[in-house]
N, C-alpha and C positions, 0 to 999 in steps of 0.2 A: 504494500500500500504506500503511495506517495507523500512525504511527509513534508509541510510547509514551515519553512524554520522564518521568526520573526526576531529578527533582533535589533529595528530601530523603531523607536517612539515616533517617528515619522511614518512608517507602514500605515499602510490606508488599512488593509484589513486592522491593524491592531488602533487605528482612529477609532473606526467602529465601534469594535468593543470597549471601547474606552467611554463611548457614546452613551451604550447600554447600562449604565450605573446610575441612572437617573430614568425615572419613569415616563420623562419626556421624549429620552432618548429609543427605549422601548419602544413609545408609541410609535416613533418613526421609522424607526430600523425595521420593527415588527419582528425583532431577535430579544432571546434574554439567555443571562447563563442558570445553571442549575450547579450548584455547586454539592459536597459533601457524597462521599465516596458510596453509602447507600443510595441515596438520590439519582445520584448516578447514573446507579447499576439497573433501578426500577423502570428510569425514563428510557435509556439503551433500549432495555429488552424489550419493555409493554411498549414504548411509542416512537420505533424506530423509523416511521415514517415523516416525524417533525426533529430527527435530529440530522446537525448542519455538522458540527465539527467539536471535535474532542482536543480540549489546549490541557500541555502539562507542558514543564520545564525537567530540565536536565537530558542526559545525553542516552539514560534511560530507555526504554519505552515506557508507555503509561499506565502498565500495570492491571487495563480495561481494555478489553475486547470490542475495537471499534466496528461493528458494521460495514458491511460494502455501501458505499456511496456513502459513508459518513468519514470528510478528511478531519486528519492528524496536523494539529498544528503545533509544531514547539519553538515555544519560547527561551527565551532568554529570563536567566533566573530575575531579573530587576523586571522586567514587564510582564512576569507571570505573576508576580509578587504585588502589582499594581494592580493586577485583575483579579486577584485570591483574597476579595476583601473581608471574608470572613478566618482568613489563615490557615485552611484546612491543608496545605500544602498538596492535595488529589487533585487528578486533573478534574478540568471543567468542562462542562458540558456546554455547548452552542445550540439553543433549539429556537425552531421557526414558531411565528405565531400566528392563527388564524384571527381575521379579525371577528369581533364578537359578534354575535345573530342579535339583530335588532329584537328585542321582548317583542312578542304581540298579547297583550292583555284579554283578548278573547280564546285565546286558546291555553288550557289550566290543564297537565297532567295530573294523573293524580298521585296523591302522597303532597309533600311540599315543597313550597315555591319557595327559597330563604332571600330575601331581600339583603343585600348587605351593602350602608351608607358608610362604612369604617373609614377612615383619612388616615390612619397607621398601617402602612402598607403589611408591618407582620401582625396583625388584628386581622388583615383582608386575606394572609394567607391560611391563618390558627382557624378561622371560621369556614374556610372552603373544607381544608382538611377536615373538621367536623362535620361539617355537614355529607362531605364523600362517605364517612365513615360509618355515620347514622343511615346513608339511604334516602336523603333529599333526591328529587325530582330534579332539581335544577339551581340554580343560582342564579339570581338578576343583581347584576354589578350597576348601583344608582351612581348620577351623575357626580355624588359629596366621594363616592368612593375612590379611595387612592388605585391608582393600578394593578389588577391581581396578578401580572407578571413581571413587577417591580420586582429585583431582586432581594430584597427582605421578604416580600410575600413569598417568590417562589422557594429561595431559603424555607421556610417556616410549610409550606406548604406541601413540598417534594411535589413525588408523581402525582398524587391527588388533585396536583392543581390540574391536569386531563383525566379523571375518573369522574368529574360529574360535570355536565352541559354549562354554560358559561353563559348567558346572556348580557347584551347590554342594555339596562332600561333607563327611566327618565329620574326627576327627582325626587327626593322622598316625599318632599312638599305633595306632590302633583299622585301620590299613591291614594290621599283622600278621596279622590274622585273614581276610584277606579273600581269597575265591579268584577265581582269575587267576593269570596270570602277571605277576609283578611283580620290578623292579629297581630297586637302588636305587646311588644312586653314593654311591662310601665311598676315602677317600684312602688308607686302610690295609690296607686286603684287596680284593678282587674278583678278576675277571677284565681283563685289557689292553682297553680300548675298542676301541682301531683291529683287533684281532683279531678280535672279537664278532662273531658271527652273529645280527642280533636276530630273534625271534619274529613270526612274520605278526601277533600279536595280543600286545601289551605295555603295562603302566603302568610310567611313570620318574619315579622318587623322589628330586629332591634333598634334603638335607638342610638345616636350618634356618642362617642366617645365626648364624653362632656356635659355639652348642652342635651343630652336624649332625645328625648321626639319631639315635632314640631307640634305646637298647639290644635293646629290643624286637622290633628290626627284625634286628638280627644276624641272623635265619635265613635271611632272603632273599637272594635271588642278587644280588650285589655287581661291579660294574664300578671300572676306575678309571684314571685318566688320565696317563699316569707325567709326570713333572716333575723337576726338577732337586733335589739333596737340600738344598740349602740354603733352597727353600719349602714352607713350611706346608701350604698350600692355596690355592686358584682363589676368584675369588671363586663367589658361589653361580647368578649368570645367566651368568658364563661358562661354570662347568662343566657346568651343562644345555645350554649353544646347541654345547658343544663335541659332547656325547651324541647331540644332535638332528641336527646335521650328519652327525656318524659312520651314525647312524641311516639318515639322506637319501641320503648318497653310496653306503650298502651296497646299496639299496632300488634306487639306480640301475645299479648295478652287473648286479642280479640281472635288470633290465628289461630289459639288453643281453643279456644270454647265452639271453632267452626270444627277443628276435627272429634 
């Protein structure tokens, strides 16, 4: 296999990548890296159709099993070093990214729809990974939300961030209006979680890191998680993965009593 050796901070391919460190850059490029040697090994094998190129430094090989059509790029220890922003010293992984499916609000799979408004790119990746893992239907990425293949998301994220559908929708504001059924978690009013009955067919609304949910949402049907009175609040991907469980365990519960 052909191996591309980069060793000036001038290289256009190593521009690029250098590009990809910000989620602006992302959006452009339409590449992210995946870093950490499990992660890796998960995207390689399950999603070797959106992987571009495998970067590792030294004179080595990489230690990972590149794919045909997936190129070997080596670095140079200082510019591998600049793109190893988390210091796992493993090589990195180069994957393509599709762009998101526009949400269409009339068409509700069933199980659940997880909204997620998060602006902490690793909150946008902790809340996919739960959600893949519970069995969400889907994800709709709002317009408050950071980008879910910002590299701290996809960090935090691994392969999961490809194990469940991705949508792009609108803002959280603008989810008032929208018909479905929808919940939203709210620390001060709802209904007890572990009590809920959830809906064959649901969207779940956390609220944003900080300010929570917008006023505007008041009308909707409100869960909430009881807790001790001396805390505030959850953070915001625990109190979704806490919603998703309740969600998962009731969904199993009911799978018993049908057989």
């Amino acid at each position: 296999m052909k191996i591309k050796e980069i060793t000036s901070f001038k290289n256009p391919i190593f521009k690029t990548l250098s590009l990809i460190s910000t989620g602006r850059g992302v959006k452009k490029q339409k590449l992210t890296l995946i870093s950490g040697p499990k992660q890796v090994k998960e995207v390689l094998r399950d999603f070797t159709s959106k992987c571009e190129g495998l970067l590792y430094s030294g004179r080595e090989e990489p230690g990972v099993e590149a794919p045909e059509g997936v190129t070997l790029y080596r670095l140079s220890p200082e510019l591998f070093k600049r793109l190893d922003l988390y210091g796992t010293g493993s090589p990195l992984l180069l994957v393509r990214i599709d762009p998101l499916i526009e949400w269409d609000e009339k068409n509700w799979p069933a199980g659940c729809t997880l909204f997620i408004p998060f602006q902490d790119p690793s909150n946008v990746g902790a809340v996919i990974r739960t959600a893949a893992a519970f069995g969400a239907a889907r994800a709709v990425i709002l317009k408050e939300s950071a980008n879910p293949f910002h590299h701290r998301s996809a960090r935090v994220a691994g392969s999961a961030i490809f194990r469940i559908p991705l949508f792009h929708g609108p803002s959280i504001n603008d989810l008032a209006r929208v018909t479905g059924k929808i919940l939203v978690l709210n620390q001060d009013r709802g209904k007890i979680l572990s009590n809920y009955r959830f809906p064959r067919v649901f969207g779940l609304v956390p609220g944003l890191e900080g300010p929570g949910l917008p006023d505007n949402l008041n009308k909707l049907e409100a869960l909430r998680i009881p807790m001790a009175p001396a805390v505030e609040s959850l953070n915001v991907t625990v109190a979704a993965g806490i919603a998703l469980y309740e969600w998962r365990r009731g969904r199993g519960r009911k799978n018993k009593k049908q057989h």
